[in-house]
C-alpha positions, -999 to 999 in steps of 0.1 A, spaced: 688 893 -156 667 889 -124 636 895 -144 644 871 -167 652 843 -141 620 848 -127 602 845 -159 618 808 -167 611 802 -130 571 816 -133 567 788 -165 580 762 -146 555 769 -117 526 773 -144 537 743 -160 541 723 -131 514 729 -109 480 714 -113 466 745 -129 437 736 -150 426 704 -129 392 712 -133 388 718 -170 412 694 -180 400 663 -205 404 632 -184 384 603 -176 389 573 -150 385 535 -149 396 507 -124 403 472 -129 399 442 -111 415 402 -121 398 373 -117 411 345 -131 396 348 -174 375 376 -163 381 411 -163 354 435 -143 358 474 -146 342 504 -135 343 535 -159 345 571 -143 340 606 -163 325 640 -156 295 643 -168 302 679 -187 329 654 -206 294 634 -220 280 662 -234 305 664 -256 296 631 -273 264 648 -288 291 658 -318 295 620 -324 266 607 -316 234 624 -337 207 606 -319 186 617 -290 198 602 -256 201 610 -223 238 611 -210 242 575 -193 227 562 -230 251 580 -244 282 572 -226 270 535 -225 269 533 -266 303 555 -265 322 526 -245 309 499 -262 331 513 -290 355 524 -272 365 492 -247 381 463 -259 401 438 -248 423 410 -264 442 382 -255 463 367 -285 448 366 -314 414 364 -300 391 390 -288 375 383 -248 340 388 -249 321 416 -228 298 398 -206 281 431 -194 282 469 -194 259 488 -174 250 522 -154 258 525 -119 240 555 -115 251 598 -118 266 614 -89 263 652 -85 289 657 -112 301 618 -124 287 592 -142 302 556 -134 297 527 -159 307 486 -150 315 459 -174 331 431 -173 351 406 -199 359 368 -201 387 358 -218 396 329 -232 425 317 -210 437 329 -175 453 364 -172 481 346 -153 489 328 -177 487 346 -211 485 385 -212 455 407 -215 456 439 -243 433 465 -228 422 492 -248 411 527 -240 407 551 -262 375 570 -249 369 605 -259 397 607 -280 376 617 -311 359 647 -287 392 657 -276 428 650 -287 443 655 -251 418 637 -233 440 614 -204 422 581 -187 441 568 -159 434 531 -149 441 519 -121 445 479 -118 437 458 -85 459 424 -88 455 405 -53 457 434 -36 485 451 -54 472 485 -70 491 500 -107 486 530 -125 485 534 -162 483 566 -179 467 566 -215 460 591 -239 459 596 -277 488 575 -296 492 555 -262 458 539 -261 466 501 -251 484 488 -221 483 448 -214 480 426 -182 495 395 -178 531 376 -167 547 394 -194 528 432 -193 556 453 -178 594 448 -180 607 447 -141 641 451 -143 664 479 -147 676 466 -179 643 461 -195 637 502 -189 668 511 -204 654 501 -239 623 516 -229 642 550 -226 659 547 -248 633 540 -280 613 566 -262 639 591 -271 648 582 -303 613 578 -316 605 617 -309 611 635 -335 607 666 -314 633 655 -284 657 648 -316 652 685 -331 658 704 -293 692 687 -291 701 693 -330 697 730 -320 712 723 -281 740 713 -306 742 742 -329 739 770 -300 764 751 -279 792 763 -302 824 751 -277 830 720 -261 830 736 -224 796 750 -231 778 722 -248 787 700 -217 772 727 -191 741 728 -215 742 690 -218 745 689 -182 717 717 -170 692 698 -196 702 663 -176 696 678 -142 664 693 -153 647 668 -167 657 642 -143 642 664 -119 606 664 -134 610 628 -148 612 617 -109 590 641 -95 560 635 -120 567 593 -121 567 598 -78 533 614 -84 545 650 -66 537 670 -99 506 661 -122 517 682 -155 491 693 -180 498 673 -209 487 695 -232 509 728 -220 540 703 -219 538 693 -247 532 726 -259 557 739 -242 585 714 -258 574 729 -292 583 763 -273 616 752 -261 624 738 -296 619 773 -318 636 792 -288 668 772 -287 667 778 -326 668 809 -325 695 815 -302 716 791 -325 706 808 -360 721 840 -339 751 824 -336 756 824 -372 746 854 -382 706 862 -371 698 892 -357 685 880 -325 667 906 -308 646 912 -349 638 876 -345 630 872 -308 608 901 -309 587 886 -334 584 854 -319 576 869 -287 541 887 -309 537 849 -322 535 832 -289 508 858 -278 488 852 -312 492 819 -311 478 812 -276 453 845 -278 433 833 -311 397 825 -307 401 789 -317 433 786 -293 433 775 -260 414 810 -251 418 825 -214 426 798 -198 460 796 -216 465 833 -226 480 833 -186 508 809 -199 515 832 -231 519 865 -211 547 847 -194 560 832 -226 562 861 -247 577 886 -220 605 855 -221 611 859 -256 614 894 -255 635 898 -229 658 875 -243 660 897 -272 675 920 -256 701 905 -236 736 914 -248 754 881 -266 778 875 -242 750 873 -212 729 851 -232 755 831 -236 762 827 -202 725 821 -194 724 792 -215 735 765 -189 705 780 -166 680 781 -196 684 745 -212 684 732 -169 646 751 -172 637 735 -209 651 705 -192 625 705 -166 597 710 -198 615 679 -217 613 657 -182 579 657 -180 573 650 -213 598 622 -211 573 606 -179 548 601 -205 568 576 -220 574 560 -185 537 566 -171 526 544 -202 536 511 -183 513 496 -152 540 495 -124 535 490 -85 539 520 -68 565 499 -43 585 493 -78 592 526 -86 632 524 -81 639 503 -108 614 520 -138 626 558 -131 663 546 -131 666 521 -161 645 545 -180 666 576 -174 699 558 -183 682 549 -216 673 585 -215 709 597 -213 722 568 -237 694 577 -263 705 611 -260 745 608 -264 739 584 -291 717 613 -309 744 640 -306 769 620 -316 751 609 -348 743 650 -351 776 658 -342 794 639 -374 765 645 -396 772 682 -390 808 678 -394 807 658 -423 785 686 -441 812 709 -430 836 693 -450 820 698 -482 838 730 -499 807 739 -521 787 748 -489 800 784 -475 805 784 -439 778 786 -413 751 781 -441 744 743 -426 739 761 -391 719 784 -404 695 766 -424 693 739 -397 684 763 -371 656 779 -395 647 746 -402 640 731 -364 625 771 -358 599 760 -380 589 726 -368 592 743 -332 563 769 -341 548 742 -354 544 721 -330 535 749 -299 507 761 -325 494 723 -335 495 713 -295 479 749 -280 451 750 -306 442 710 -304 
């Protein structure tokens, strides 16, 4: 049992800790309001360029290159109308970073109507690539976190709710619009078979990923968005398993073999390669340990385990929350309003799984524990899935 404590607690210090800083896809920019006109200055590692010579077939040198690559990547929009770039032009390569400025002029003041910014730089060379831009509004500096699917954020009197309420519904659409959130407590559900156990579970993923929602919105953790994410698909096709051996899987057969599958999976030359094969000699001695826990202790574990996923799930959720340019000094109201929506999102999903299960239950021509059974294979899938499709892009 000690072993296997220190395995869940090993990932979350992997997971959490800014391993990977310096190979990781991410690119910087900083923005400054004047009136209609919006001036920028673009950041990147220059080893991040190189990677545009897959796009980009014809001979430049690297400041060409990025130059052309943000001029289709850059845009900004007020209304219906697009502002017009005034400028974009080198600032010269450090030893390692090449810095590009531009600036826009809109149409009407950024006071008074907002401004949609849109980032989505070197998301053809890379599908995890993260640009954080910072904005500079008389003096008062916000962080925005973008990345593939989350490219746009906007400026203006109306860019970012400020009130409690507002981040409530933020929450809780955030929740409800992941389909992978939505499988993790379909199986929660299924392996949770009593009421006193499904509230410890409910309660150990609530703690966790309130946790890592607040530490990584305060800034304390910087997750890799690429392992958490990886890692939710991870969580997903464990907790699946352990409910498919409530109802009849043999659970150490099928924990075994997923344990071999996480090492394949992350150890495949067009996986993440050494960098991540760390992360899957911690994962698969999990899974395989697991297997061989008696019933009754795994059962007993599961309060502990779904606190640890919790912590995974949190960070995932601070994408979500990240999205939106706040003021450091405003950080009370975000993290709470969005973690109630969190929780609301959440009881409002079991509930809807909770009577669709029962109602399925009711019909006579389906034997008993088949709907368990072919739900948990069902989310185990999407849950391999999804750790595969994240660790290999």
């Amino acid at each position: 049992m000690r072993l296997f404590l220190a395995i869940v607690v090993l990932v979350c210090i992997v997971l959490y800790g800014p391993a990977e800083a310096h190979t990781r896809s991410q690119s910087f920019s900083s923005w400054a309001i004047d009136e209609q006109t919006l001036a920028f200055v673009f950041a990147v590692d220059a080893r991040r360029v190189t990677q545009l010579s897959q796009v980009y077939t014809d001979e430049k040198d690297l400041q060409e290159l990025l130059l052309e690559h943000l001029r289709e990547t850059i845009h900004v929009s007020q209304g219906q109308a697009s502002c017009k770039r005034a400028e974009i032009d080198p600032l010269g390569q450090g030893r390692s970073t090449l810095r590009i400025s531009g600036r826009f002029a809109c149409p009407n003041a950024i006071a008074a109507e907002n401004a949609m910014i849109t980032v989505s730089a070197f998301q053809v060379v890379s599908a995890t690539h993260i640009h954080i831009a910072r904005v500079d509004h008389d003096g008062e500096i916000s962080d925005t976190v973008l990345r593939e699917g989350r490219s746009t954020f906007t400026l203006g009197p109306e860019a970012t709710p400020r009130n409690v309420w507002a981040f409530i519904g933020v929450g809780f659409f955030h929740v409800l619009s992941g389909l992978d959130h939505l499988a993790f407590l379909a199986a929660l559900l299924i392996v949770a078979s009593t009421p006193r156990m499904a509230l410890f579970c409910i309660t150990g993923f609530t703690l966790g990923h309130t946790i890592s929602l607040a530490l990584a919105t305060l800034g304390i953790i910087a997750p890799n968005a690429q392992l958490v994410e990886a890692m939710i698909g991870f969580t997903i096709a464990v907790t699946a398993l352990e409910a498919g051996a409530r109802y009849g899987l043999d659970r150490q057969s099928a924990m075994t073999l997923f344990a071999a599958l996480t090492l394949v999976v992350i150890a495949l030359p067009f996986g993440g390669g050494m960098s991540l094969l760390g992360i899957g000699i911690l994962l698969a001695p999990f899974a395989f340990f697991t297997a061989r826990l008696p019933d009754d202790a795994a059962t007993n574990l599961l309060p502990f385990v779904t606190a640890a996923f919790g912590l995974v799930h949190g960070a995932g959720f601070a994408g979500g929350l990240l999205a939106f340019s706040f003021l450091r000094t405003e950080l009370f109201a975000p993290l709470l309003g969005f973690n109630i929506g969190v929780e609301l999102a959440q009881l409002t999903a079991l509930v809807i799984l909770f009577g669709l299960m029962l109602g399925l239950r009711q019909i006579h021509s389906i034997p008993a524990g088949f709907v368990e059974r072919a739900a948990s294979i069902s989310i185990f899938t999407l849950g391999c899935f999804w750790f595969a499709e994240r660790i290999w892009l």
